[in-house]
N, C-alpha and C positions, 0 to 999 in steps of 0.2 A: 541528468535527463535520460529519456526511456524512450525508445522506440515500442509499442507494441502492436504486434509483428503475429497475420495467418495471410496462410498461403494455401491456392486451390491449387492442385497437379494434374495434368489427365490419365495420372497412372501408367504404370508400364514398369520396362525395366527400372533398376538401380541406376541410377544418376542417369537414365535414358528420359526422365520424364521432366514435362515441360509446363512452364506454370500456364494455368487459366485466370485468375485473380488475385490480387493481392489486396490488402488493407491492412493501412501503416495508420495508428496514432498517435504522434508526440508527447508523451504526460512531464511533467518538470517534478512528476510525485505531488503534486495538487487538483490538476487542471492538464486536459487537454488542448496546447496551444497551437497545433496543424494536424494535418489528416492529410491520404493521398489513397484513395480508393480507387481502382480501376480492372474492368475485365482487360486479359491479355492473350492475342492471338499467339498459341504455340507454337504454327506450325506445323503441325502434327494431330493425329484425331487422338480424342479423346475415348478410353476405355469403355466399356457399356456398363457398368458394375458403375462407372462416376460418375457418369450420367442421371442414372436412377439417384446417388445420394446425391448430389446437389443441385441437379435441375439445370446446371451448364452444358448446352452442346456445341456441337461441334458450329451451324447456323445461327449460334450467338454472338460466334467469336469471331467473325468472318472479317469485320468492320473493325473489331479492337483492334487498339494500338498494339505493335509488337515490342518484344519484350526490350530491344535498342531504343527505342522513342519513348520505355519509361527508366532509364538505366540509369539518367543522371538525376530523377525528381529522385529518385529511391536510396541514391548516393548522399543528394543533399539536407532530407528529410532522416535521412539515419546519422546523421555526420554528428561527430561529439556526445553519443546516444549508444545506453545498453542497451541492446534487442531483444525484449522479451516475447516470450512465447511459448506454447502450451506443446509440449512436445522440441523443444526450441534446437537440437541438433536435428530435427527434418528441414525446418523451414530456413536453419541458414546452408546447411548443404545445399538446398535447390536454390537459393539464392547465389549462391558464391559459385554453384556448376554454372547459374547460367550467365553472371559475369566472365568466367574464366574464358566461357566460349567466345567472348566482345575481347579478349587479352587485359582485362582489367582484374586485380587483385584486389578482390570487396573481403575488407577485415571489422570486424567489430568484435568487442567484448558481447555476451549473451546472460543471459539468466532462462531456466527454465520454469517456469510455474507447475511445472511436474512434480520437480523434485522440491520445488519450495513449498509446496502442499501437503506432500508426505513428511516432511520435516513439522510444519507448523501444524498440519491439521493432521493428523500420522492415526487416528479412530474413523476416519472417512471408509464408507465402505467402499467407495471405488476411487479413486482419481483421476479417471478421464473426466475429458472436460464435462460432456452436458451433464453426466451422473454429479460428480462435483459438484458444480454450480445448481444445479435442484438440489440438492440437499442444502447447500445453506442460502437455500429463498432467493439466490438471485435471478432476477428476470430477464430472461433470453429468448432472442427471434433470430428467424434465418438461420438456425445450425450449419454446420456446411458449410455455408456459402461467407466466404472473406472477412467481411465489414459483420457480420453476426457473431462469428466466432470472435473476432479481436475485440470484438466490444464486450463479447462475455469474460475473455481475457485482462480486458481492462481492469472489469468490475472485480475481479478474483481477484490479480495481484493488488489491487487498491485495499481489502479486504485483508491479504497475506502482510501488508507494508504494517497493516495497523495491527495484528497481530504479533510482527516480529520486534516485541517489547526488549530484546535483547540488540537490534538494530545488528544484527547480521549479516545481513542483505546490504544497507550502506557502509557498514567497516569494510566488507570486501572489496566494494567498488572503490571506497577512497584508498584501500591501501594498493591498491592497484590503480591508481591514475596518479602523473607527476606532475604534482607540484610546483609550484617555481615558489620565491617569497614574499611575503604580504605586500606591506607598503600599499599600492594604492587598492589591492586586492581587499584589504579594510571595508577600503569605500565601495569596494562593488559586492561584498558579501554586506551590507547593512543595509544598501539601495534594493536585495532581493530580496530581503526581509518582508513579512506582513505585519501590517497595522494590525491585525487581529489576535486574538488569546490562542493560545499553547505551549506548546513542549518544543526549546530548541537545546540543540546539541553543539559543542565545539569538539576538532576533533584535529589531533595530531597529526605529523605525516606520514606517520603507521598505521592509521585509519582508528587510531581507539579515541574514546569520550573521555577529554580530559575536564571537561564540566557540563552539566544540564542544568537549565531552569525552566520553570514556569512562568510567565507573565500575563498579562490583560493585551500589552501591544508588546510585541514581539521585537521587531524594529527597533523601539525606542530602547528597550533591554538588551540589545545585543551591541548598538550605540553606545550602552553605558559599560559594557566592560573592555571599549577599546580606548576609553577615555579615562578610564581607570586608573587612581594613581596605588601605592602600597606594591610590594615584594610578588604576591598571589597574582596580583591584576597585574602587571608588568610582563609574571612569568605564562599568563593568559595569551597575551597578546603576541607575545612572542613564538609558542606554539603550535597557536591556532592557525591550521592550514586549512581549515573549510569547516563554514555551520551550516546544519542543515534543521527544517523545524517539522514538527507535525502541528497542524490544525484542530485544536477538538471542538471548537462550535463553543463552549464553554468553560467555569473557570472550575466547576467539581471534577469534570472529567481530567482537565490539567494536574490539579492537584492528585489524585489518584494516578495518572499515569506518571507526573513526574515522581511521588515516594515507589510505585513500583519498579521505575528505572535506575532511578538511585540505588536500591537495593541489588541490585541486579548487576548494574554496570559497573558500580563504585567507581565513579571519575574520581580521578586522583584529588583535581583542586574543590572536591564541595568536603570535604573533608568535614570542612565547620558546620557546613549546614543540611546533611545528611542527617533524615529523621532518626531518631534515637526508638529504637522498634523492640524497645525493652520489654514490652506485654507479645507475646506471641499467641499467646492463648487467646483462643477465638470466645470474643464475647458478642453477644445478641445487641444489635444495631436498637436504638430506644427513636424511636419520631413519633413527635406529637400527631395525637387523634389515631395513632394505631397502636395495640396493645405490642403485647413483648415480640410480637412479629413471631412467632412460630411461623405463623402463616409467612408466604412470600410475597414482594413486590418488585415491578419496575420502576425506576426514577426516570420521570422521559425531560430528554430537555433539546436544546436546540443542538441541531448537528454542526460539520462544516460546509454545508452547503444549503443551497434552497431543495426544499422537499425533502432532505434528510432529516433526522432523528438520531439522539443519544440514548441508550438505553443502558443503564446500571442495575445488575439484576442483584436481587438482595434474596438469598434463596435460605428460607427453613428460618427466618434470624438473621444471617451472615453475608456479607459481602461475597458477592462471587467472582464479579468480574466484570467488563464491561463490553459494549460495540454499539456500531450504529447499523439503522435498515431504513428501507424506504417505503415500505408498502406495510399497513397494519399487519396482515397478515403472518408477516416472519416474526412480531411477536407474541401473535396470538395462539402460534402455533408451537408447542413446546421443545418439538423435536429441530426446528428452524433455530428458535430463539438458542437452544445454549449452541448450536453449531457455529453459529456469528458474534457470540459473548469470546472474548479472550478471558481466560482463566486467569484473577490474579490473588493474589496473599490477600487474608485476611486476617487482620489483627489486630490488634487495642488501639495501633494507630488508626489502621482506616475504619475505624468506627469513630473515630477521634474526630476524622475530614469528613466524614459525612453528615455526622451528626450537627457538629458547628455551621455547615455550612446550612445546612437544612434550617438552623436553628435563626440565621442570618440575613436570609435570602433567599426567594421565591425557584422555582423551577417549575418547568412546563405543567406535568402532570406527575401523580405517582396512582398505577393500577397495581390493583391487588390481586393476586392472582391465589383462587383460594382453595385450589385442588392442587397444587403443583406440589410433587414427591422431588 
């Protein structure tokens, strides 16, 4: 579970400044399931330099609630939750000075999407945030102000989560959270399962992938390896200290994400059923009604949400990579589109999964895109 996490200050000294707003979003890494937005009386005036950027004054905050009458939603709304956030050693220092002033010790694990940016997206010409987020087409209102920033936040690390194909990001959270033993913990990792297609992972109590699959319903597959009988499935079940899944909207994007994590992660128990990626050599993707594809296309199919979009970009020939957007324009725009494609391998296999599947089974649209270098 995620907290993410901006905060307004009215500037000043080092840890002398006091917050003006906050906005907290819950994500479970799917879905936002609470929120707790609020302007907050400092006590204190606010700088005139932060005035001009966020349009908060000192006559706005007159009425808000002060920072003790939101201490315990902020507590409870973060509780069991890493805190992310864009810059995320600011926003928990002014968080944690201004519990300290109440004598309460506000702890949490954080993530920064600063550094998870430069990691994952590391050709970005800038990494603050609004620069960031214009450049890979996401859409943002209210800069500055709380609930604008955390919601550009959202949209970035939701972006960063489906990029981190090596799952980075959750080995370190799980190997850093304890554990206790399965038993009925089973039943409650298979009950937050989705009914829907994608990618789930089992993971030890060092935080590594000791197996991935792809499936149509997720639930019902992660079901079947606790009830698994055989030496493998036995040594599964005994392991497995938390599965966590990704969503892809469909079952091409599944299958490509799952052979590019396999390869990547090599879980110990797919052993057997790790693609055999014996052609490395990049050969030219072949789909009816278009010739050898020099030219390039996108494969558009249904995302994991309403209004989203899958997009497989198939560049010069070759498989490139894949991601999702929401608005036509991040694919029509070339400098958008590969910013939001995750780079992945291409090879005799995944020419292998596209082609078949293309061969099998309808998908939304495919544009041709017939200038693209």
């Amino acid at each position: 579970m995620y907290a993410i996490l901006d905060i307004e200050t009215t500037g000043g000294k080092y840890n002398e400044e006091g917050i003006t707003e906050i906005a907290i979003h819950k994500f479970d890494g799917h879905e936002v399931v609470d929120k707790f937005i609020s302007l907050v009386n400092p006590e204190k005036e606010i700088q005139p330099f932060v005035v001009k950027l966020t349009g908060i004054n000192n006559k706005m905050l007159r009425t808000a609630p002060k920072f003790h009458e939101v201490a315990k939603r902020i507590v409870e709304i973060t509780e069991n939750a890493v805190l992310v956030a864009h810059n995320a050693q600011f926003d928990y220092r002014i968080l944690r000075t201004e519990f300290r002033r109440l004598g309460y010790d506000f702890e949490r694990k954080t993530l920064c999407t600063v550094d998870l940016s430069k990691k994952l997206i590391p050709d970005a010409a800038s990494h603050s945030l609004g620069k960031l987020v214009r450049s890979l087409g996401i859409p943002v209102s209210d800069r500055h102000r709380a609930n604008g920033d955390a919601l550009a936040t959202l949209k970035l690390f939701k972006l960063l989560l489906t990029k981190d194909s090596d799952k980075s990001i959750i080995k370190e959270i799980v190997r850093e959270e304890s554990l206790g033993e399965l038993t009925q913990r089973q039943l409650d990792i298979v009950e937050s399962m989705p009914t829907e297609v994608g990618v789930y992972y089992m993971y030890n109590k060092d935080g590594e992938i000791i197996f991935l699959g792809k499936s149509n319903n997720i639930k019902k597959r992660v079901n079947r390896h606790f009830l698994k009988s055989g030496e493998i499935g036995r040594q599964i079940q005994k392991e497995t200290k938390k599965v966590t899944y990704e969503k892809t909207g469909n079952e091409l994007v599944a299958l490509l994400k799952e052979n590019e994590e396999l390869i990547k992660n090599k879980p110990k128990y797919n052993t057997r059923n790790t693609p055999v990626n014996s052609s490395k050599k990049k050969q030219r993707i072949q789909i009816n009604g278009y010739k050898s594809l020099s030219n390039s296309l996108i494969i558009v199919d249904k995302g994991r949400e309403i209004g989203e979009r899958s997009a497989i970009l198939i560049k010069n020939g070759f498989f490139h990579g894949l991601g999702y957007y929401n608005l036509n324009y991040q694919i029509n725009n070339i400098h958008i589109l590969e910013s939001i494609i995750t780079p992945m391998e291409s090879s005799g296999y995944t020419r292998k999964i596209i082609e078949s599947y293309l061969r099998d089974k309808r998908v939304q649209e495919i544009i041709e895109l017939k200038d693209y270098e």
